[in-house]
RODO-2510 file (C-alpha; in nm, 4 decimals, decimal comma):
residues 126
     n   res          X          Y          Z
     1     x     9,7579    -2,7527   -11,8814
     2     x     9,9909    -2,8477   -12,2129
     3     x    10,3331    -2,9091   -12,1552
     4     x    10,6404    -3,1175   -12,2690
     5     x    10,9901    -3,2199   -12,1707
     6     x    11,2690    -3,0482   -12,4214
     7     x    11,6467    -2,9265   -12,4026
     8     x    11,4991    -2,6415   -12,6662
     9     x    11,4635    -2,3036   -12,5830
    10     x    11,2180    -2,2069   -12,8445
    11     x    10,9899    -2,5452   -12,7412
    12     x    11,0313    -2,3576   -12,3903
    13     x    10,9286    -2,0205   -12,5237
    14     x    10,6371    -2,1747   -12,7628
    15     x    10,4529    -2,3212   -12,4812
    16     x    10,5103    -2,0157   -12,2959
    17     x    10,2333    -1,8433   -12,5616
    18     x     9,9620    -2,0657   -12,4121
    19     x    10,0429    -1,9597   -12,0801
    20     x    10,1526    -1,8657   -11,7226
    21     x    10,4841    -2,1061   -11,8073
    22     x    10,5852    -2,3324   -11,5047
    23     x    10,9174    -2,3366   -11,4362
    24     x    11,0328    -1,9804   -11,5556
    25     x    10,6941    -1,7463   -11,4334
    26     x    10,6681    -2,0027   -11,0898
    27     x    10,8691    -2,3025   -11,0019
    28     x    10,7484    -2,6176   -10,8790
    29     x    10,7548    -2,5453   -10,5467
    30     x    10,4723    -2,4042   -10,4237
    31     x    10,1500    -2,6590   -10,4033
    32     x    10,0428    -2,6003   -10,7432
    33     x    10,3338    -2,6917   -10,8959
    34     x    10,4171    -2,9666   -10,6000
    35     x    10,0576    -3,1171   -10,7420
    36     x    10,1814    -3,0950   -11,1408
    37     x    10,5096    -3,2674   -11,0317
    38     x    10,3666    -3,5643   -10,8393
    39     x    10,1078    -3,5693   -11,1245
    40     x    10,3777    -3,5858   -11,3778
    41     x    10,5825    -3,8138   -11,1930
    42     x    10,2987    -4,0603   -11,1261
    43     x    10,1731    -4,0714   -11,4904
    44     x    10,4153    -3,9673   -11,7457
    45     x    10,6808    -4,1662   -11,8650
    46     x    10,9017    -3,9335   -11,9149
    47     x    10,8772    -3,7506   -11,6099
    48     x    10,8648    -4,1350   -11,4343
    49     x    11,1619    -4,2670   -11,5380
    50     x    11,3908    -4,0096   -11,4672
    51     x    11,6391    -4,1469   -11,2078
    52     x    11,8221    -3,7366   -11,1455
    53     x    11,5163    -3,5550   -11,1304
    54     x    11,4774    -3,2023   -10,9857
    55     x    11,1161    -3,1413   -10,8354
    56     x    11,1656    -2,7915   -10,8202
    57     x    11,3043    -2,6885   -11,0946
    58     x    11,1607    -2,9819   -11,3707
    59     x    11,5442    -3,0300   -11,4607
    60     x    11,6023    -3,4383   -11,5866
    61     x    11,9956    -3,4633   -11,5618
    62     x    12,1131    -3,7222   -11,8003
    63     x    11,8225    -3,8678   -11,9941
    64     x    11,9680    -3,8479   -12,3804
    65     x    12,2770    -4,0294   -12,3777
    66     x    12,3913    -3,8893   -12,6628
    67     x    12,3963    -3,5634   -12,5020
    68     x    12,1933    -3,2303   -12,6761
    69     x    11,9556    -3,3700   -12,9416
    70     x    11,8936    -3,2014   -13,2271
    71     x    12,0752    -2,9232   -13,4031
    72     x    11,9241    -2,5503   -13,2670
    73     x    12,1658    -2,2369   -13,1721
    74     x    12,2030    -2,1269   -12,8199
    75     x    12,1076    -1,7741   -12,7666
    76     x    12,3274    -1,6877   -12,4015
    77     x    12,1754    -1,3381   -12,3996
    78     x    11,8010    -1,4533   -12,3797
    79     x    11,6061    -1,4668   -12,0585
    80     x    11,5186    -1,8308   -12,0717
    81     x    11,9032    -1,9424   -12,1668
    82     x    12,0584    -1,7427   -11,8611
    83     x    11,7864    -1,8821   -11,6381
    84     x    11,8698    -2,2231   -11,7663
    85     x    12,2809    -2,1490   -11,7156
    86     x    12,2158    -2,0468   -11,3431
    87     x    12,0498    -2,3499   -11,2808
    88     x    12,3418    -2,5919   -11,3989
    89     x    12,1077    -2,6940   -11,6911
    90     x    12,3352    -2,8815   -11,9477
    91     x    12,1794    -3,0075   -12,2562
    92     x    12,5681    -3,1111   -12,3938
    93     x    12,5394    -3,3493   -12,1110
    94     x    12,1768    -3,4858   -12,2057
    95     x    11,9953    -3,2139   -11,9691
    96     x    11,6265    -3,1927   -12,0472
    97     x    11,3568    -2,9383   -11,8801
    98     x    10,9825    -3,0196   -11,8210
    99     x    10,7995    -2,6738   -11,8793
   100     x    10,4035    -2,6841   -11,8197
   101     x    10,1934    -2,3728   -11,9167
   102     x     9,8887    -2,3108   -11,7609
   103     x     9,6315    -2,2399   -12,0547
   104     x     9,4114    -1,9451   -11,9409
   105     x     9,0528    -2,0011   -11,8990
   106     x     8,8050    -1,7909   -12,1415
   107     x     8,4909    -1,7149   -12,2163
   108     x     8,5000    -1,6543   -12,5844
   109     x     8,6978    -1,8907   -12,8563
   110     x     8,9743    -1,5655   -12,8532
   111     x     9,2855    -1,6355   -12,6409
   112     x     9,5149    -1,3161   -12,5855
   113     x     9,8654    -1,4373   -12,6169
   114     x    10,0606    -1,0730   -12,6004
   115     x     9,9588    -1,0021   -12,1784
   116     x    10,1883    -0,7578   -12,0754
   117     x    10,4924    -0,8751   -11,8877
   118     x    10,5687    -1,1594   -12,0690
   119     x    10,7737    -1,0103   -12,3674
   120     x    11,0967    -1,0307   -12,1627
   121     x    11,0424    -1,4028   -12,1162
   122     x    10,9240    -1,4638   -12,4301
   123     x    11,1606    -1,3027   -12,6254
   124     x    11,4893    -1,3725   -12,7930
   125     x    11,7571    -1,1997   -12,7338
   126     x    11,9939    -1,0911   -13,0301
***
């Protein structure tokens, strides 16, 4: 597992390269992700701390004060921004995301990062 907590959707879509990418591919609901949660929740500060947490989705309403962090362009026509949108996500209000990717097991040092399907996710939008 790799993962982080980030209002960015390219940090969203760079861990997605490593993997089958929690919450976009599979939310947290099912026992898998139920187990990553209370994982998270038990051991990592950032997912700890959060007093507005959703367990489902991985949103942390209102953790940055100052509201979005950094300076990065929106992109409303890509896959991982609309998702975002239609789950209230607001980084202008300090919204944050915890995405976990799944790394795939292998048998050689090669890791194949272009499976099929995933291009839509992946991608941005112009």
């Amino acid at each position: 597992w790799i993962g982080c907590r980030t209002q960015n959707p390219v940090m969203m879509r760079c861990y997605g390269l490593f993997g089958s990418l929690c919450p976009f591919e599979a939310d947290y609901s099912g026992l898998e992700g139920q187990e990553l949660i209370h994982y998270l929740r038990r051991h990592i500060g950032q997912v700890r701390d959060v007093e507005r947490f959703d367990a489902t989705k991985g949103i942390c309403y209102n953790v940055y004060n100052t509201g979005r962090m950094g300076d990065y362009a929106l992109n409303l026509n890509g896959q991982i921004e609309q998702r975002l949108a239609e789950w209230g996500f607001n980084p202008d209000l300090g919204d944050s995301l915890v995405v976990v990717a799944r790394l795939p097991r292998v048998e050689s040092q090669a890791i194949d990062f272009a499976r099929p399907g995933r291009e839509a996710l992946l991608a941005t939008a112009s």
